[in-house]
C-alpha positions in Angstrom: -23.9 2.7 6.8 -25.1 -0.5 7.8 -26.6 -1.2 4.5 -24.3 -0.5 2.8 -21.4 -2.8 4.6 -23.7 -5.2 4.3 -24.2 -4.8 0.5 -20.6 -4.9 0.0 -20.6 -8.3 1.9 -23.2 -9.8 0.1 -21.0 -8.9 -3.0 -18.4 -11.1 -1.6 -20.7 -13.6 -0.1 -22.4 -13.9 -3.9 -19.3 -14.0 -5.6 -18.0 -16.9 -4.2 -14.5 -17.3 -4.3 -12.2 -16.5 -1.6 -9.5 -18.5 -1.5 -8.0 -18.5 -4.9 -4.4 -18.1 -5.5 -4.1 -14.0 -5.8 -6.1 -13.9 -2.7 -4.1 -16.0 -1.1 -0.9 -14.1 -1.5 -2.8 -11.1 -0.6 -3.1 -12.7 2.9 0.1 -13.7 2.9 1.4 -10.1 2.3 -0.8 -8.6 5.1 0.5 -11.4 7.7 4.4 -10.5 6.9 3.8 -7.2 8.1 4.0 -7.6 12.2 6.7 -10.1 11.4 8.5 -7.3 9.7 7.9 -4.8 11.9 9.3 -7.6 14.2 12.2 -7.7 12.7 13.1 -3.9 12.2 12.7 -3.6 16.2 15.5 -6.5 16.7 18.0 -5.0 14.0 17.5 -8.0 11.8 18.4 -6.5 8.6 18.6 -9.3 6.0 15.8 -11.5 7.4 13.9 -7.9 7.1 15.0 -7.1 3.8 14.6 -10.3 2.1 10.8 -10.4 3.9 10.2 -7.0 1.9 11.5 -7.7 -1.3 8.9 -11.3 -1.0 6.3 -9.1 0.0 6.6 -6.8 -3.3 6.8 -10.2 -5.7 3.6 -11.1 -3.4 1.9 -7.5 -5.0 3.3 -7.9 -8.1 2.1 -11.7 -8.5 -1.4 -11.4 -6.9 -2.3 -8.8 -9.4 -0.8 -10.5 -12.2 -2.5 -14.2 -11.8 -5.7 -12.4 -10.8 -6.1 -11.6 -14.2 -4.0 -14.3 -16.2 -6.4 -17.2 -14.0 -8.9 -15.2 -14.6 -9.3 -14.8 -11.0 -10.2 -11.0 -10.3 -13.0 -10.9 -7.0 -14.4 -8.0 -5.1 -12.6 -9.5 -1.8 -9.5 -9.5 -3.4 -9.7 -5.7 -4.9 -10.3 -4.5 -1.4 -7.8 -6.4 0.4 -4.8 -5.7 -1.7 -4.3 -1.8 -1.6 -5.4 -2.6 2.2 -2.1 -4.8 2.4 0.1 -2.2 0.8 -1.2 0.3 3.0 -0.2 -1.5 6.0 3.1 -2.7 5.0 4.0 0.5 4.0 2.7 2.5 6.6 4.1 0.1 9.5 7.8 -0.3 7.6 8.3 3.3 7.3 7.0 4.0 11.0 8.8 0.9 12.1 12.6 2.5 10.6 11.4 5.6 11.9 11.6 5.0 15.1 14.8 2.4 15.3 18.5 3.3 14.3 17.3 1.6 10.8 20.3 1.0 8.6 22.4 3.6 6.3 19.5 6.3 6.8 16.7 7.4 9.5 13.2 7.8 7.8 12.3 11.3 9.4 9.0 12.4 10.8 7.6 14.4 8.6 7.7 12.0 6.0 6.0 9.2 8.0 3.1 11.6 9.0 2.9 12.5 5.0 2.2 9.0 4.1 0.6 8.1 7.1 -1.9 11.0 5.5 -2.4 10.3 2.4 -2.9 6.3 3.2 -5.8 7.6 6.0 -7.3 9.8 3.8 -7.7 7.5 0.9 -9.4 4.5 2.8 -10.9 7.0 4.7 -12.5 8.8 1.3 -13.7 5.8 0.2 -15.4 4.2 3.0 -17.0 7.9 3.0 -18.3 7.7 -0.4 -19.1 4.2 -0.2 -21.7 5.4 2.8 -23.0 7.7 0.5 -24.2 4.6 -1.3 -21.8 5.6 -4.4 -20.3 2.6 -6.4 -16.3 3.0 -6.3 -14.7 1.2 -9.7 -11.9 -0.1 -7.0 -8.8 0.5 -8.9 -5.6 2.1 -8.3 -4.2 4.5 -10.6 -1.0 5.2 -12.5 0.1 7.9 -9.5 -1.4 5.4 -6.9 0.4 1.9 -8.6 4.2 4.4 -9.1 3.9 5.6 -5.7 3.7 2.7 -4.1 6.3 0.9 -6.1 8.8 3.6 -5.3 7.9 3.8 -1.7 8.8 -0.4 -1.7 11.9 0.6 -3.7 13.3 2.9 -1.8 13.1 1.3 1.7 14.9 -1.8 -0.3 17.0 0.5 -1.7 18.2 2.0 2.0 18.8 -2.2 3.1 21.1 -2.2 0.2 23.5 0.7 0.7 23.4 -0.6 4.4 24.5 -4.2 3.0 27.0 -2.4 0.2 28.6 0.2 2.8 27.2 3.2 0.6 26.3 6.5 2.2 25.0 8.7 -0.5 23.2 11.7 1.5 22.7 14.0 -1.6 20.8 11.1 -3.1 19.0 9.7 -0.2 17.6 13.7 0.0 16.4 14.0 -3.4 14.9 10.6 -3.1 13.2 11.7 -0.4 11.6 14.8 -1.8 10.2 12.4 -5.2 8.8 10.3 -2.9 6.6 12.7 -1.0 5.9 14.6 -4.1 4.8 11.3 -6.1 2.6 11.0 -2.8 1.4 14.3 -2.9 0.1 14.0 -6.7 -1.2 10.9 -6.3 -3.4 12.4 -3.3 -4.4 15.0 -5.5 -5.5 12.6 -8.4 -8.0 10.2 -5.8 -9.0 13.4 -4.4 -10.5 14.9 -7.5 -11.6 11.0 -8.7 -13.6 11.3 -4.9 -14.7 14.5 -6.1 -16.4 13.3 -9.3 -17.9 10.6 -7.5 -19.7 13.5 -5.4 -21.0 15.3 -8.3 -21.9 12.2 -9.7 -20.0 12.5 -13.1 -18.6 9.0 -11.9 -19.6 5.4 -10.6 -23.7 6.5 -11.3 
């Protein structure tokens, strides 16, 4: 275990660059969170709202100028599905448990992407023990789900700000979501799974 943490920073040591531009945003992203989750507990809708939608530029833009700047770095892969994870995970537990605006995020729902979040870090930290090498890359399932989960709490701060209520479609929305997060659990479940048999990363 040791060894291998210690491999993984000497990867980043080695490399060299921290603090380019991509990884900077990345930083920025993870410190919005409390400041978001901040702002959901004192009913501050538009402050919240328009900290969300500069959050998803933020993952749209790091990825991007990583690559156009030519500026891709083991530190950065790591940290940037680590920032979605925790501002998705602590904005949908966050309107979960406050009277968030035109809908309430129920329970279940939390605890499903609560799941799936846990169980991928937690897969790969696993594997990564095991002394496998992880190609640290989201997939299609992985990159869509997390897009929609970003679009659809924007999308609850905007029927708030518009006066809309529709139930129907908040519902169905509801039920895509946790079936985008179920496939996409499915998908890095059987990637981990190659890894194991060693059809992957060898």
């Amino acid at each position: 275990m040791v060894r291998e943490i210690s491999k993984m920073y000497g990867n980043i040591v080695r490399e060299g660059r921290w603090l380019t531009i991509s990884n900077a945003l990345t930083f920025l992203r993870i410190l919005l969170v409390p400041i978001i989750v901040l702002g959901i507990a004192n009913h501050l809708w538009t402050v919240v709202f328009f900290l969300l939608l500069f959050a998803g530029l933020t993952d749209v833009l790091d990825g991007y100028l990583a690559r156009r700047l030519n500026e891709q770095t083991v530190l950065g892969a790591c940290l940037d599905p680590i920032a979605d994870k925790f501002l998705l995970i602590a904005s949908f537990a966050a309107l979960s448990f406050v009277d968030s605006p035109s809908f309430s995020i129920p329970s279940w729902f939390v605890f499903l992407v609560c799941v799936r979040e846990v169980t991928i870090l937690g897969g790969s930290f696993l594997l990564m023990l095991r002394g496998i090498q992880l190609k640290i890359a989201p997939s299609i399932w992985g990159k869509m789900t997390t897009f929609f989960q970003l679009l659809f709490i924007l999308w609850i701060f905007i029927c708030y700000f518009a006066g809309w209520s529709p139930v129907k479609t908040y519902s169905i929305l509801i039920v895509l979501l946790a079936l985008f997060s179920l496939i996409s659990l499915a998908q890095y479940t059987m990637v981990g799974m190659l890894y194991l048999r060693g059809k992957l990363g060898r």
